[in-house]
N, C-alpha and C positions, 0 to 999 in steps of 0.2 A: 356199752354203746359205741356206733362209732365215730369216729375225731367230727364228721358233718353232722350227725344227730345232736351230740355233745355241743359242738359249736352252737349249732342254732339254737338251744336251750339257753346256751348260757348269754348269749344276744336278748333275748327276750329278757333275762334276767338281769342283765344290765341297762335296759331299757329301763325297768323298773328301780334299780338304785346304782346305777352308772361307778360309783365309788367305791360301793360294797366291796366289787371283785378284784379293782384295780390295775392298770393298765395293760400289766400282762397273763392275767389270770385266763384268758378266753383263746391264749396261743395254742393252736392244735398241738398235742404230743409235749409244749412244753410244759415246761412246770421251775416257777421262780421263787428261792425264798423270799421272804418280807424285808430280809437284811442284803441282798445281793448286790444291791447298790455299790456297799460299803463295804462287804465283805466279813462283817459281823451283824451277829442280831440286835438292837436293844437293849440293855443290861436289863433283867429281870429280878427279884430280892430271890436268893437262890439260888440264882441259876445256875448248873450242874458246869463246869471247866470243859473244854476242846479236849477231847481228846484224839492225840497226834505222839505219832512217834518220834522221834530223834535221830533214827537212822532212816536209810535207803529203802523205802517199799514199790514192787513191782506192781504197778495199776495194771488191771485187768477189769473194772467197772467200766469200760471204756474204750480208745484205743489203748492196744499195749503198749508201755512205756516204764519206766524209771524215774520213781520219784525222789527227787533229794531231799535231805532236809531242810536246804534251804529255799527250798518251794521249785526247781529246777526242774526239767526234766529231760529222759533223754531214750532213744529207741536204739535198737541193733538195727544194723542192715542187712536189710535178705530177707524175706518173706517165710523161708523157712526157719531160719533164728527166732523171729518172733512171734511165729506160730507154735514154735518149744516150749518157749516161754511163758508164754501166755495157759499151754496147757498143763505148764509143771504148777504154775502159779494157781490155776484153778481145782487143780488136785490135791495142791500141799494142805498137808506134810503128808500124805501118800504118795506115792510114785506113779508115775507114769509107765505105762507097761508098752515097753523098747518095740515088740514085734507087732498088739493093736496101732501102734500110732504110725509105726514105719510101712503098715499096708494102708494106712485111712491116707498116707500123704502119697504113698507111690502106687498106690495098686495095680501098673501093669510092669514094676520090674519085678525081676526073682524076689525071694524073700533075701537070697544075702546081698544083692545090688540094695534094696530098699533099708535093710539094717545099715551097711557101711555106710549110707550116705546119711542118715540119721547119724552116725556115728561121728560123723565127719560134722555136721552141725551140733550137737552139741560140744563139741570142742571148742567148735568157733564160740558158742554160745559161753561156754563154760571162761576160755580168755576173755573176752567181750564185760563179762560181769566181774571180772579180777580186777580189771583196768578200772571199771567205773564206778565200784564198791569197794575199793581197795582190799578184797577179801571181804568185804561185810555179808556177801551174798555168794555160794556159790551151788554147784552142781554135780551132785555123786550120783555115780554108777551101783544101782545094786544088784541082787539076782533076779527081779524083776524088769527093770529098765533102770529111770533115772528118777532123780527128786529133786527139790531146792535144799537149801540150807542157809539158816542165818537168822532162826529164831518164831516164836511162835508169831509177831505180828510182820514179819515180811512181805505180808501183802496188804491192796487196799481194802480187800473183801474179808481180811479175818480182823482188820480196822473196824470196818463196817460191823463188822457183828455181835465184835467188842463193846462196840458204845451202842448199839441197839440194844443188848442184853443189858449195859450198866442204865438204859431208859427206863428201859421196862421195870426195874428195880425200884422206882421213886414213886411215889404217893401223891406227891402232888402235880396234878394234873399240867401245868405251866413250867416247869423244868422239866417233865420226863417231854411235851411237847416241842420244846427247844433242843433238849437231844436227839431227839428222833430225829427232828430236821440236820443239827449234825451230820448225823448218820447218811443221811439223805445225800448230803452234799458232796459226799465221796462217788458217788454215781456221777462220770463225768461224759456219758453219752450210754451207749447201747453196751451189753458186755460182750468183751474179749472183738471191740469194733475192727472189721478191717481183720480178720483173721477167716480165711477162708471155713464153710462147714462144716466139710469131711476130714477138717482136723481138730475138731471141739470136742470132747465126748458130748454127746445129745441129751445122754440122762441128767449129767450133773448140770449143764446149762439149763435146759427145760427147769430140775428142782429150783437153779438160784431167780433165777423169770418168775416162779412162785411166789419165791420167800420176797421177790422185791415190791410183790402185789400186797404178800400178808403184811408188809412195811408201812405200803403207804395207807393200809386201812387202818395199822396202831396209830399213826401219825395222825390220821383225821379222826379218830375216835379219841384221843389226846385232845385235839383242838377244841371237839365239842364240850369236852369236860371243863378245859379253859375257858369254855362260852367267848370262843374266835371262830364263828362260823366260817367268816371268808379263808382261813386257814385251811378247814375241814374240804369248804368246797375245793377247792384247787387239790388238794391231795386226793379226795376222794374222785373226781373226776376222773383222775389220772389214772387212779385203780382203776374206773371203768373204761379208760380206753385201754388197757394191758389184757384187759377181760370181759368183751362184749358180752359173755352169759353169767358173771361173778355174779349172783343175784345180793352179795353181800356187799358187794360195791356199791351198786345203784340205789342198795338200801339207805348205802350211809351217805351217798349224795343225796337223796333224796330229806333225809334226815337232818342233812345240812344247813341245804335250802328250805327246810320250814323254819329251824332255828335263828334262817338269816330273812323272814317271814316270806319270804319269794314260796308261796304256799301252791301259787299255779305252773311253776319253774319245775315243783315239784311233783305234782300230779301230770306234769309233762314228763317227766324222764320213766314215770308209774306205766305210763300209758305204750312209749317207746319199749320196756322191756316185754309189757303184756304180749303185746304187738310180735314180738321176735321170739319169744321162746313158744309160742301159739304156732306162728308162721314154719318156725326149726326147727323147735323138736316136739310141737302137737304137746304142753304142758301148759298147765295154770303158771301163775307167779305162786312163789312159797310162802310159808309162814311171814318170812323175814321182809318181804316185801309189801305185803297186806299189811305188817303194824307198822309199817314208816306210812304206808297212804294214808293210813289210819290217824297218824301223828297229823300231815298234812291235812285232813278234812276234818281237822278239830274233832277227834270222838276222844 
C-alpha cells in the first residue's frame, strides 16, 4: 500500500481506538520501537541479551559511518572514501572488484585514469581506518580488487543478521519478538544513505531491501504470537509500504488489525490491494489474502 492509503487506514483505525496504535505508529515511512523513549525495551521474564560488539563496526544500514564501541561515531571525507566503504562493507568479506567499481564511479576516464584514482582513495581510505580503528579495521588488496578486514562482525549488517538468526532460533514467541526488534534497531535510516547509485552494486542492495521486508514480516508475525497486535500493526504496515504488491504484507496487516478487532480497518486495506493488483496487473487477491478477509469477516 502506499504511505497515503496506509495513513488513511490507519486514521480511521485510530479513530476507533485512539491508544491502540500510539502516538507514533501512523508516521508515514516511520516506524518506532515501544522502548524508544528510553532506549531499551521493558524487561520481559526471558528476554534473550543485546547483542552488540566491543569493537569498531562500519554502519552501512544507514548513512555510512563508523561506529565505536563506545556508541561514537565517525565518517571519512570525501565522497569517494565513503562510497568504498560502504561498498567494501556491503560485500564483506568478499571483495570488491577494483575494475566494476572504478568504471561504475568514473565512467568517462580511461580504465587506468579510473583504476589509479580508486587507487589513490583506497589508500586514503585504508590510512583514514588505521587512524580510527587503530588497526582494528583494515583494507587489503587482492587479485580481484579490495576487501575489509577485522573479523566476521565488523559491520552493522552481519550484526543484524546475527541477532536475526540467534531470533528466529527461540520458541517463545515474546523473546524471539524482542530480538527481532533488536535487530531492527540497527536500521538507522535507508541503506548505504547518501552514497550515490552507480556506486552500490544493485543486486546485492535490491536482495538486502528484500531480506529487510522478510524482517519485518518475522517481527510482526512474532508480535501476533505474543498477542501484541499493536506491535504487529506498525511492523507490518511498514512491510506494506517497502512493498505496495507483497500480498503477504497486507495479509499480515490485515491479520493484525482483526486481532486488534479494528475488523473494518481491515477489510479496508482487503479492499485497497483488491483495487491495485486488479487495476496493475489485471489479478484476483491470492490465497493469502482471502484467509486473512476471511479471519476479518468472522468465518
Amino acid at each position: 500500500m502506499t504511505n497515503k492509503e496506509t495513513g488513511a487506514i490507519m486514521r480511521r483505525a485510530e479513530d476507533t481506538d485512539p491508544a491502540l496504535l500510539g502516538p507514533d505508529a501512523g508516521r508515514p515511512g516511520g516506524y518506532e520501537e515501544p522502548w524508544s523513549t528510553t532506549g531499551e525495551h521493558p524487561p520481559v521474564p526471558g528476554d534473550p541479551p543485546r547483542v552488540a560488539g566491543t569493537a569498531h563496526c562500519v554502519g552501512i544500514l544507514g548513512p555510512v559511518v563508523l561506529l565505536g564501541p563506545n556508541g561514537s561515531t565517525a565518517a571519512p571525507s570525501g565522497s569517494v572514501v565513503r562510497a568504498l566503504l560502504g561498498s567494501l562493507a556491503l560485500a564483506h568479506p568478499l571483495p570488491v572488484s577494483a575494475d566494476s567499481f572504478a568504471t561504475r564511479l568514473w565512467p568517462h576516464r580511461t580504465a587506468p585514469q579510473a583504476k589509479q584514482s580508486l587507487h589513490t582513495g583506497a589508500h586514503r581510505l585504508r590510512s583514514w581506518l588505521l587512524a580510527a580503528t587503530d588497526g582494528g579495521i583494515g583494507v587489503v588488496t587482492q587479485p580481484s580488487g579490495y576487501a575489509l578486514t577485522g573479523g566476521d562482525l565488523l559491520t552493522d549488517l552481519a550484526r543484524f543478521r546475527r541477532t536475526a538468526e540467534q531470533a528466529r532460533q527461540l520458541s517463545d514467541p515474546l523473546p524471539r519478538l524482542r530480538m527481532l526488534q533488536h535487530a531492527l534497531a540497527l536500521w538507522r535510516g535507508r541503506l548505504l544513505e547518501g552514497v550515490p547509485a552507480e556506486c552500490v552494486d544493485q543486486q546485492a542492495h535490491q536482495s538486502l531491501t528484500l531480506e529487510h521486508t522478510d524482517h519485518l514480516q518475522d517481527l510482526a508475525r512474532a508480535a501476533l504470537e505474543a498477542r501484541r497486535p499493536r506491535e504487529a500493526i506498525v511492523a507490518a504496515r511498514r512491510a506494506c509500504e517497502e512493498d505496495h504488491f507483497n500480498e503477504s504484507s497486507h495479509a499480515l496487516l490485515m491479520n493484525a488489525l482483526t486481532a486488534a478487532g479494528m475488523r473494518v480497518a481491515a477489510l479496508d486495506v482487503y479492499e485497497h490491494m483488491r483495487n491495485r493488483l486488479s487495476r496493475s496487473l489485471g489479478i484476483a487477491p491470492g490465497e493469502i489474502l482471502m484467509q486473512a478477509r476471511g479471519r476479518a469477516i468472522g468465518r
